[in-house]
C-alpha positions in Angstrom: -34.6 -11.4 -63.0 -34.2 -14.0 -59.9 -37.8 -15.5 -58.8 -38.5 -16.2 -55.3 -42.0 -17.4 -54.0 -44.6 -16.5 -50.9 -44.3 -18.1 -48.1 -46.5 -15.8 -45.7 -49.2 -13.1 -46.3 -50.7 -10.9 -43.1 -52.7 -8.1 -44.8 -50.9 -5.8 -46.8 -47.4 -7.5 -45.6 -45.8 -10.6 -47.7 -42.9 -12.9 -46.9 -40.8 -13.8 -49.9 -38.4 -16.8 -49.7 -35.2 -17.3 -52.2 -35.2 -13.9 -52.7 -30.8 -13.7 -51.6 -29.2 -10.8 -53.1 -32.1 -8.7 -53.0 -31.5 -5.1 -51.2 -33.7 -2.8 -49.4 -36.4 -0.9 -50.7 -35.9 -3.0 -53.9 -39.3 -2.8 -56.1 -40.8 -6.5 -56.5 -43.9 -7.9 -58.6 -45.3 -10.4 -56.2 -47.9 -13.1 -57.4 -49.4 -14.1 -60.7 -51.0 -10.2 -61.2 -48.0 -8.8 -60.9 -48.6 -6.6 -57.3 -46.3 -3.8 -56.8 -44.4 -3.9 -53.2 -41.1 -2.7 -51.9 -39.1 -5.2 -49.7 -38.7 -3.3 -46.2 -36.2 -6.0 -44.2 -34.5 -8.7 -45.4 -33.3 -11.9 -43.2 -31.5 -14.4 -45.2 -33.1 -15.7 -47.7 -36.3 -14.0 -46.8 -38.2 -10.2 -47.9 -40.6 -9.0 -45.7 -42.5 -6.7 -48.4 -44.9 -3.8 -47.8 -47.3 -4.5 -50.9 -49.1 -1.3 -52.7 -52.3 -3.0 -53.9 -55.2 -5.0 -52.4 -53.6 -8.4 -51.5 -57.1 -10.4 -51.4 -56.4 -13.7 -53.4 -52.8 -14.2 -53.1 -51.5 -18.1 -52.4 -48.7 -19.6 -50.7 -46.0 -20.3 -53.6 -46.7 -17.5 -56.2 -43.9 -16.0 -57.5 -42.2 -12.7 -56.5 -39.9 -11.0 -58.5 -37.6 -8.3 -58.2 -36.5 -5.4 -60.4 -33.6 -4.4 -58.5 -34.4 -1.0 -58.5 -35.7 1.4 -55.9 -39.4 2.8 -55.8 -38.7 5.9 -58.2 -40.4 8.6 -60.2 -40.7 9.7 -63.5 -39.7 13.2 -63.4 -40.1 15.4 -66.6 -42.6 17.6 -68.7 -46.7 16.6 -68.3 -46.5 16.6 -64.5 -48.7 20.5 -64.4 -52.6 19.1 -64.1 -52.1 15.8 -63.8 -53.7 13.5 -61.0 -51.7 10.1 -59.6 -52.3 7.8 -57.4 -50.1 6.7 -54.5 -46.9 5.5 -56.6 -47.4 7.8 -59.5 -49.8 5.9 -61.9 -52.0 8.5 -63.6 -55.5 8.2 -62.6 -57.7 9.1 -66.4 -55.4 6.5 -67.4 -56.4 3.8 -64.9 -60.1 4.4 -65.6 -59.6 3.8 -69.4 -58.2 0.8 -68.6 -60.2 -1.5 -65.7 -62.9 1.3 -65.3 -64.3 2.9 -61.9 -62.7 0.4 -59.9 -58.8 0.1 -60.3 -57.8 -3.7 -61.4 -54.5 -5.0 -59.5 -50.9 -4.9 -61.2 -51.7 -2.9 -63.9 -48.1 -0.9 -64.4 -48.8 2.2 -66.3 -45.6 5.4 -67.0 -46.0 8.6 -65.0 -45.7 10.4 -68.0 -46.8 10.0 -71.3 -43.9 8.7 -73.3 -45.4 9.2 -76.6 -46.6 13.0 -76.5 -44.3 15.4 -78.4 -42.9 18.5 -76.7 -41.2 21.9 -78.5 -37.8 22.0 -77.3 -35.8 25.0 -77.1 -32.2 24.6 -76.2 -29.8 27.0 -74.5 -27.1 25.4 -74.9 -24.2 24.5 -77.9 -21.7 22.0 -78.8 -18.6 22.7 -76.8 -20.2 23.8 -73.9 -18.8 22.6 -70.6 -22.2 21.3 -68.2 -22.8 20.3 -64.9 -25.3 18.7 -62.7 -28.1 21.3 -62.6 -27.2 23.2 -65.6 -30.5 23.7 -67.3 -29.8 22.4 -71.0 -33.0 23.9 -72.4 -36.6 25.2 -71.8 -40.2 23.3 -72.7 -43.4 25.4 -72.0 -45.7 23.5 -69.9 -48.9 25.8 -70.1 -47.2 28.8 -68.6 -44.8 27.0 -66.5 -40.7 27.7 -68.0 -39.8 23.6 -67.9 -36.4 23.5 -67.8 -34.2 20.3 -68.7 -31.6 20.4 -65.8 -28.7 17.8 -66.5 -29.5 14.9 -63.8 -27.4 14.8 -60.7 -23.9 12.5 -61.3 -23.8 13.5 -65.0 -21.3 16.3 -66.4 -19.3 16.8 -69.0 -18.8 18.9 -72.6 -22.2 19.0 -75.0 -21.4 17.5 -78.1 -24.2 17.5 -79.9 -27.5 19.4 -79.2 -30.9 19.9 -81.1 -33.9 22.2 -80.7 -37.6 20.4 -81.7 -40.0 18.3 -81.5 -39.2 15.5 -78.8 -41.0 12.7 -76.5 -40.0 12.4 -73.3 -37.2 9.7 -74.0 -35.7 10.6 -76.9 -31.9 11.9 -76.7 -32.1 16.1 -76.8 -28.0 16.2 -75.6 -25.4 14.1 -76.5 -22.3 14.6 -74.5 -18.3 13.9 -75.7 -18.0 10.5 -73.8 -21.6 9.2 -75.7 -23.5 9.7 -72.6 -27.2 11.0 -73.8 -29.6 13.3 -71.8 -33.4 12.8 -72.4 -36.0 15.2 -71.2 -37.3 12.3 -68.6 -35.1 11.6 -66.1 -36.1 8.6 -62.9 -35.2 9.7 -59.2 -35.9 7.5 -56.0 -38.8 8.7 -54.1 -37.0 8.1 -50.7 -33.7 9.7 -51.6 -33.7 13.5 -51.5 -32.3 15.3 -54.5 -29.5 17.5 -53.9 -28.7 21.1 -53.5 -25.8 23.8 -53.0 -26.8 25.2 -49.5 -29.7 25.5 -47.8 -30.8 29.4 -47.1 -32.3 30.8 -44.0 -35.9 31.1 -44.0 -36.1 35.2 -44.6 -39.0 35.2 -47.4 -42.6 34.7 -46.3 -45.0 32.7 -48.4 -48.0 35.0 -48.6 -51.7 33.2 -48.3 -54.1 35.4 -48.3 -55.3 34.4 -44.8 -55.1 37.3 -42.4 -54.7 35.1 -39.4 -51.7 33.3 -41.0 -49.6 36.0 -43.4 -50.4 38.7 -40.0 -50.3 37.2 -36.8 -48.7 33.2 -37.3 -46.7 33.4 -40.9 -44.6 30.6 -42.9 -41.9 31.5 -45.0 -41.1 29.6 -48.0 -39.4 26.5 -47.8 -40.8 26.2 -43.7 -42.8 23.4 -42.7 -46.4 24.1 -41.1 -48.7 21.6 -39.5 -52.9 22.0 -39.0 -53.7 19.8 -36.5 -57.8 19.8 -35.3 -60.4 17.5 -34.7 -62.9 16.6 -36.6 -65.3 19.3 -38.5 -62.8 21.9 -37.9 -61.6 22.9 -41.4 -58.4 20.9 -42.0 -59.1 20.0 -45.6 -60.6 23.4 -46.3 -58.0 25.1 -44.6 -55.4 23.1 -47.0 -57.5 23.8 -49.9 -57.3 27.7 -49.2 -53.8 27.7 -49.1 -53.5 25.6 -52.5 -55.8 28.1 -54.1 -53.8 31.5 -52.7 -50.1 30.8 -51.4 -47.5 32.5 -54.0 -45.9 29.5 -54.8 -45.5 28.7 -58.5 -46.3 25.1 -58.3 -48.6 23.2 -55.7 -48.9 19.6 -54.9 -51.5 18.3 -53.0 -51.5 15.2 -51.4 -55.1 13.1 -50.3 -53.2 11.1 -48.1 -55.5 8.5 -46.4 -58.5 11.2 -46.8 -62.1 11.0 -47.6 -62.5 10.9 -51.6 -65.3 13.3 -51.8 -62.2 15.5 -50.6 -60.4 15.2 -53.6 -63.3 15.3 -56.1 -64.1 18.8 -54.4 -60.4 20.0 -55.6 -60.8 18.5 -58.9 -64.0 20.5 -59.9 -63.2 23.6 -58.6 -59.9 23.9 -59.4 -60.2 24.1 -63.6 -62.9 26.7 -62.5 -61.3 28.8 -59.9 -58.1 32.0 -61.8 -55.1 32.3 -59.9 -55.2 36.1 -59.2 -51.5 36.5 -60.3 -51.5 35.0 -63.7 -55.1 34.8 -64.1 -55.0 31.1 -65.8 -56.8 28.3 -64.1 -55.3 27.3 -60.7 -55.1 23.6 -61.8 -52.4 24.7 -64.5 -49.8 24.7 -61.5 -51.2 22.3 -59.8 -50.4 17.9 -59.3 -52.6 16.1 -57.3 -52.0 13.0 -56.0 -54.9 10.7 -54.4 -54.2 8.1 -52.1 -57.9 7.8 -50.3 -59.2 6.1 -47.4 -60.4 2.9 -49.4 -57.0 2.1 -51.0 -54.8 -0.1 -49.7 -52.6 1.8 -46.5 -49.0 0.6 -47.6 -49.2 3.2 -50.6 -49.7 6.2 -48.2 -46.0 6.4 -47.0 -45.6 6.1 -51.0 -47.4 9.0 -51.5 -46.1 11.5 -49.1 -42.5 10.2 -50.8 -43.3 10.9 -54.1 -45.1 14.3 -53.5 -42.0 15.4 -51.9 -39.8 14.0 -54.8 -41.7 15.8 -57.6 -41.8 18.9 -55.4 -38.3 18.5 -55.2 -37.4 18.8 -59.2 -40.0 21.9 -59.3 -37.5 23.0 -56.6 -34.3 22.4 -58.7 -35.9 24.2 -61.6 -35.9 27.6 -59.3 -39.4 27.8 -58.6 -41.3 27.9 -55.3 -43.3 24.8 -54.7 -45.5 24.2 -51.4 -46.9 21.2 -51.1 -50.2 20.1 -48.9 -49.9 16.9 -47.4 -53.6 16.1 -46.1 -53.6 14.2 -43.5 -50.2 12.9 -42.6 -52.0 10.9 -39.5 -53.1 8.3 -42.0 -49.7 7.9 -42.9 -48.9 7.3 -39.2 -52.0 5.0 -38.8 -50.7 3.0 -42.1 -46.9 2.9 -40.4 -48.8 1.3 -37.2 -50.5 -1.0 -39.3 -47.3 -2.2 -41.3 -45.6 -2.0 -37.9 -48.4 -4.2 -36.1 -48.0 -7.1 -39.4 -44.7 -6.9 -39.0 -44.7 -8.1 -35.2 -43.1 -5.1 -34.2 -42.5 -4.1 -30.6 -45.3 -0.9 -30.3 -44.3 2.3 -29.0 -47.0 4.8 -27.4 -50.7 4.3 -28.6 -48.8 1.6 -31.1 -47.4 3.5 -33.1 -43.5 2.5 -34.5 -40.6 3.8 -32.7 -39.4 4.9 -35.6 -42.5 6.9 -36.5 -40.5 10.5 -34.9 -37.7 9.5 -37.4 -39.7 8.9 -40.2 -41.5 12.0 -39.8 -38.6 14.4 -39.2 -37.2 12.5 -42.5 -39.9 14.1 -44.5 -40.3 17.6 -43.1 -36.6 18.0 -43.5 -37.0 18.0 -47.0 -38.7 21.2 -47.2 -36.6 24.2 -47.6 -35.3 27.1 -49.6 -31.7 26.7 -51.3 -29.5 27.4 -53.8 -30.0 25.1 -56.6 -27.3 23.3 -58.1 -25.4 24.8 -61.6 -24.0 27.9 -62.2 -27.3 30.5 -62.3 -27.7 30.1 -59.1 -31.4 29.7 -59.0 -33.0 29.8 -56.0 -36.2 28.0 -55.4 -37.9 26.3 -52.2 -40.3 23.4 -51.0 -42.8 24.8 -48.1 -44.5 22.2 -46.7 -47.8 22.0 -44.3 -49.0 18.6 -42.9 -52.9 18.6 -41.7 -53.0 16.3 -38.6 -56.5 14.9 -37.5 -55.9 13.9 -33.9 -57.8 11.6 -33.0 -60.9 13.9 -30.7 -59.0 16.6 -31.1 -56.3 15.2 -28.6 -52.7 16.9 -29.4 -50.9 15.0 -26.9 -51.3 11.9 -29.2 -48.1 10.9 -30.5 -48.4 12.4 -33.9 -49.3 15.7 -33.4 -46.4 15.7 -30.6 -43.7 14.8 -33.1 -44.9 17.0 -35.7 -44.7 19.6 -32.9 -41.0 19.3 -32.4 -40.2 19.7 -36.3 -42.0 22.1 -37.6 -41.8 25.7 -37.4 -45.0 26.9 -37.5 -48.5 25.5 -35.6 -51.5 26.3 -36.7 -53.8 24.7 -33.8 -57.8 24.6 -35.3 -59.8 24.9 -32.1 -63.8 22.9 -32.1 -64.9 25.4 -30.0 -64.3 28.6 -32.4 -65.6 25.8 -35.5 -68.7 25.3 -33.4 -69.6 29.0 -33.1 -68.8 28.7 -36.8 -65.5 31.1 -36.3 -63.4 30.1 -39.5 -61.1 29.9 -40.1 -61.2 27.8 -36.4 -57.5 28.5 -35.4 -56.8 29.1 -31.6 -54.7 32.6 -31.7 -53.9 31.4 -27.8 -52.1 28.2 -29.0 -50.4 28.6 -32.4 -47.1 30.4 -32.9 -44.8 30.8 -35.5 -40.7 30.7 -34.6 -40.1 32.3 -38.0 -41.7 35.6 -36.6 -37.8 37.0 -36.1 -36.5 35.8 -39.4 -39.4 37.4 -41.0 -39.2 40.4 -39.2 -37.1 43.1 -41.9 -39.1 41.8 -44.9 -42.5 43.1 -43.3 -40.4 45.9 -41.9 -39.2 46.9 -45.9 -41.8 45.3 -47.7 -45.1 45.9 -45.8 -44.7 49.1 -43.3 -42.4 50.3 -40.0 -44.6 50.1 -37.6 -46.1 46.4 -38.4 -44.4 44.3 -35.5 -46.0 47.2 -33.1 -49.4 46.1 -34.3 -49.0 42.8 -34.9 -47.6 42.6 -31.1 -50.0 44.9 -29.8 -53.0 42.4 -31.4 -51.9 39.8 -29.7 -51.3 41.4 -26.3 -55.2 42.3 -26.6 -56.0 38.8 -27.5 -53.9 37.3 -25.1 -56.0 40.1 -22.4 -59.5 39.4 -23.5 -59.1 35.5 -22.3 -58.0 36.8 -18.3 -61.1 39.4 -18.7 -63.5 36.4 -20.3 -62.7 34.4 -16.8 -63.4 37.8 -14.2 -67.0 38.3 -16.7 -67.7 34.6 -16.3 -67.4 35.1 -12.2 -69.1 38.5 -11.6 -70.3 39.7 -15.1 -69.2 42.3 -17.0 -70.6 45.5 -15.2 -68.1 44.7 -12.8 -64.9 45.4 -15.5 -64.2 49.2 -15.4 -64.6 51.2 -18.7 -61.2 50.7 -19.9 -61.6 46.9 -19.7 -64.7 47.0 -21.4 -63.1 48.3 -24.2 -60.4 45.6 -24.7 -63.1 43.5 -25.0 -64.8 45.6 -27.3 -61.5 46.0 -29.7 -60.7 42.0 -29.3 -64.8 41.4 -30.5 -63.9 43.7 -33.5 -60.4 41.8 -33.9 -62.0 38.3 -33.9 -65.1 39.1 -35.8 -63.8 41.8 -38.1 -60.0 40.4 -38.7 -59.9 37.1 -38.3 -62.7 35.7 -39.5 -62.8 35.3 -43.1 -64.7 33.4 -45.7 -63.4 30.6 -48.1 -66.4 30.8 -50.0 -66.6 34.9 -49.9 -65.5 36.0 -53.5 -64.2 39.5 -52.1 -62.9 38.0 -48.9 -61.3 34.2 -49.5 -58.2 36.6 -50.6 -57.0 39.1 -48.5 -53.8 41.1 -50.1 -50.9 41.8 -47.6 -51.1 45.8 -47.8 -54.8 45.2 -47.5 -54.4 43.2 -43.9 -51.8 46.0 -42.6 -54.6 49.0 -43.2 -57.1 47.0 -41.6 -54.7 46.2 -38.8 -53.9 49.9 -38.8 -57.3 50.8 -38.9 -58.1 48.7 -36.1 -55.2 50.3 -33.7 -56.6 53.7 -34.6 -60.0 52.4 -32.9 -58.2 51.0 -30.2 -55.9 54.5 -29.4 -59.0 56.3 -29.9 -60.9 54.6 -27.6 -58.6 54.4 -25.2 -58.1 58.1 -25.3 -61.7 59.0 -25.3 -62.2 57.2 -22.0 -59.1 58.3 -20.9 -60.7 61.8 -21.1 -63.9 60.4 -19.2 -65.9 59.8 -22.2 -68.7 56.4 -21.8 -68.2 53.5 -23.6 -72.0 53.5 -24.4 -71.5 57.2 -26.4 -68.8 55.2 -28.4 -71.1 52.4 -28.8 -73.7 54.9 -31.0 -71.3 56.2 -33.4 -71.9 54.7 -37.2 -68.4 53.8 -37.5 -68.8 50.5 -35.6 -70.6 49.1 -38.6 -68.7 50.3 -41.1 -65.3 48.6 -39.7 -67.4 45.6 -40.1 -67.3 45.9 -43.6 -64.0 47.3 -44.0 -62.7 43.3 -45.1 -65.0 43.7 -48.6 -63.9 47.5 -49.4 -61.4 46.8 -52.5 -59.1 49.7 -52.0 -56.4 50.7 -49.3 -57.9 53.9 -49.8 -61.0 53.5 -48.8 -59.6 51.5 -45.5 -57.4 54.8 -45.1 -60.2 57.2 -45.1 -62.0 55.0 -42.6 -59.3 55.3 -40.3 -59.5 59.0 -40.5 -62.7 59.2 -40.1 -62.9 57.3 -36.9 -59.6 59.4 -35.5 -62.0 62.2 -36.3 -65.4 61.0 -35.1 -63.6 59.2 -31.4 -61.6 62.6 -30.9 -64.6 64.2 -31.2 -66.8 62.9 -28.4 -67.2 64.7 -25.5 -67.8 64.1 -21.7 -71.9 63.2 -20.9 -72.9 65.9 -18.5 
């Protein structure tokens, strides 16, 4: 391995001279500990290198050398549960080794390369395989693992065994000698390839009325949360690990608070996923990259979330995968960019910070997997953005903007009347709304773009009226305005609120949210029709039923949600004109 030595250090950027024929993004160990970097330009002799640990103590002259091969991944089975750092070095494993506080340069395998796994192969000798054909199967807790040929490999099985294997012995042997192990390294910065890329036409179900209802995401879309601070980002990114319906989830503590991540890491072995009733961290990978490690592994991070999520991907399973909070990422980008002697773009950010950005999120998708099955699987991903007070027009949020397709804007305002989850039904919007249109229309019921539509007309309504009350008060609204603002309290408070910490309510079932929608627009025709007939808004007020649609979020069965909605067609149509 050629040796060059420092000749410059500014924070988390080195200088390397002598390092000719080096290439970009090239892996170096740089000093006498052995730091892990990755060389980001190259002029001449000298590597300007982005280094991934603390570099406090380095000297002029120590030695850097290269490995001549790209930042990559260990990709294979023991990934489920497991919790990495930044550039995939498994946490437990770090604390048995230099204790609570990570020592520099130590180099420890993503996966274990000593535990045995069972095996089972579906192919035989003679067998003609491509890239993507899946060779055989390994359970990982209730995850199907399968062992896909890598990408640039194909050929005719020669020899082929079912067992007992670690994770780099030979399973496959094909007729030119080449072997196939159940580990397999990919580049973290190189996307892994696909068939086609499908339109976005499923949605991925959370559980949150105001997302799956009014703003939904498909799978393989992008999402971003931005909000300032106190507003329920990280929550809001937990909930949506716990509930979405993807298979696999990978969570990402990008630059975040660590008290963050230890929340996910107790309550996830405690909290059941409600489909396969197993604990929800037996589909989940974490990876923590907190605020107090060094910033030049947070851009690691985000890569090598999006790579492992990619091989779920390949396998035909639907991954999403929480990036919290990509603004770190940006903030690390300025800080690299700032070392570098970069010329700034707005606030100082890179000019390439809109590229790198769009570079990730276009990763996300839902595709036709390479190999003959033609699995389908997808990578949804949603970025939390903490805007610095809450201002979106900062560069950040503004580029997420243009790339993702849906926006979930948190609000302070609704987080300081303790509204959660705090996201501004005025400001978000989802462009998938069209493409997702038939599969509510078959899946969910006929008539759910009417309601859907006619909630947010209401909504939209209720901010005019708010102004005209805040002028002249409300006595001044005539009864029929009155009750808009009566059936957008009920919306808000009733619908859109909802609990993370509620056990009936944290998880609201898609059927469920369409009868209480439903139920909802039965209050709304029926009042409407009631003062239509002359009927006071006060005589509506005194019915029983006003307090019972307050509960309607913790009844359990659709049935009961139906029966309410009869009985307040019945009790509104009922109501006759004050003499």
């Amino acid at each position: 391995m050629k040796e060059g030595f420092i000749s410059r250090i500014s924070g988390p950027v080195v200088i390397a001279d002598a390092m000719r024929g080096s290439k970009m993004y090239d892996v170096v160990r740089v000093g006498r500990e052995a730091l892990a970097g990755e060389i980001i330009r190259l002029d001449g002799d000298l590597a300007v290198i982005q280094v991934y640990e603390d570099t406090n103590g380095l000297e002029i002259g120590e030695p850097v050398i290269n490995t001549y091969q790209p930042l990559s991944v260990d990709l294979g089975p023991g990934l489920i549960a497991s919790i990495y750092d930044g550039v995939q070095r498994p946490l437990p494993l770090l604390l048995e080794r230099s204790g609570n506080f990570i020592s520099r340069g130590i180099a420890v395998p993503g996966i274990d390369r000593n535990k045995k796994w069972e095996f089972s192969s579906l192919v035989k000798p003679g067998d003609a395989v491509s890239p993507g054909t899946p060779l055989g199967e390994v359970k990982e807790y209730h995850i199907r693992h399968l062992i896909l040929v890598p990408p640039g490999i194909s050929g005719t099985v020669k020899g082929i065994d079912s067992g007992s294997f670690s994770v780099e012995e030979p399973i496959c042997v094909l007729h030119d000698e080449t072997t196939i192990s159940m580990m397999q390294k990919w580049p973290v910065r190189k996307g892994r390839p696909y068939k086609k890329k499908l339109d976005p036409t499923v949605p991925l179900i959370t559980g949150q009325r105001i997302f799956d209802s009014l703003f939904p995401l498909t799978k393989g879309g992008t999402a971003m949360i931005p909000g300032g601070f106190g507003t329920g980002k990280t929550v809001s990114e937990q909930t949506l690990a716990k509930w979405a319906d993807a298979q696999i989830i990978i969570y990402i503590g990008c630059g975040e608070r660590g008290n963050e991540m230890t929340d996910v890491l107790s309550e996830f072995p405690e909290l059941v996923d409600p489909r396969t009733g197993l604990p929800l961290i037996q589909r989940t990978i974490l990876i923590a990259n907190t605020s107090n490690m060094p910033v030049a592994a947070r851009e690691a991070s985000i890569y090598t979330g999006i790579t492992i999520a990619e091989y779920y991907r390949d396998m035909g399973y639907d991954v999403a995968l929480m990036a919290d909070s990509t603004s770190r990422w940006g903030e690390a980008l300025r800080e690299v960019s700032g070392r570098l002697e970069e010329m700034p773009g707005e606030e100082g950010y890179p000019a390439y910070l809109a590229t790198r950005l769009a570079a990730f999120y276009e990763r996300a998708g839902r595709v036709v997997c390479l190999g003959s099955d033609d699995r389908v699987g997808s990578v949804t991903v949603v970025g939390a953005v903490s805007p610095p007070g809450g201002d979106f027009s900062e560069p950040i949020t503004q580029n997420t903007l243009r790339i993702t397709g849906t926006f979930w804007a948190l609000d302070t305002n609704l987080a300081y009347r303790r509204h959660f989850p705090s996201v501004n039904w005025i400001k978000s919007y989802s462009l998938y709304l069209d493409s997702l249109q038939e599969w509510y229309i078959r899946e969910i019921g006929p008539d759910w773009k009417e309601l859907r539509d006619r909630i947010m007309y209401l909504l939209q309504k209720e901010v005019e009226l708010q102004e005209i009350v805040q002028l002249v008060g409300p006595d001044a609204l005539p009864e029929s305005e009155k009750a808009i603002l009566e059936v957008t309290r009920m919306i808000r408070e009733d619908f859109l609120q909802q609990s993370a910490y509620s056990d009936t309510d944290s998880y609201c079932a898609l059927d469920k949210q369409y009868w209480m929608l439903k139920t909802i627009h039965r209050y709304d025709s029926g009042i409407t029709n009631a003062i239509g007939k002359g009927v006071s808004l006060k005589q509506v007020g005194a019915l029983p039923l006003r307090a019972e649609i307050a509960r309607m979020r913790e009844l359990g069965s659709i049935e009961e949600i139906r029966a309410l909605g009869d009985r307040i067609e019945a009790q509104l149509s009922a109501l006759e004109v004050e003499q």
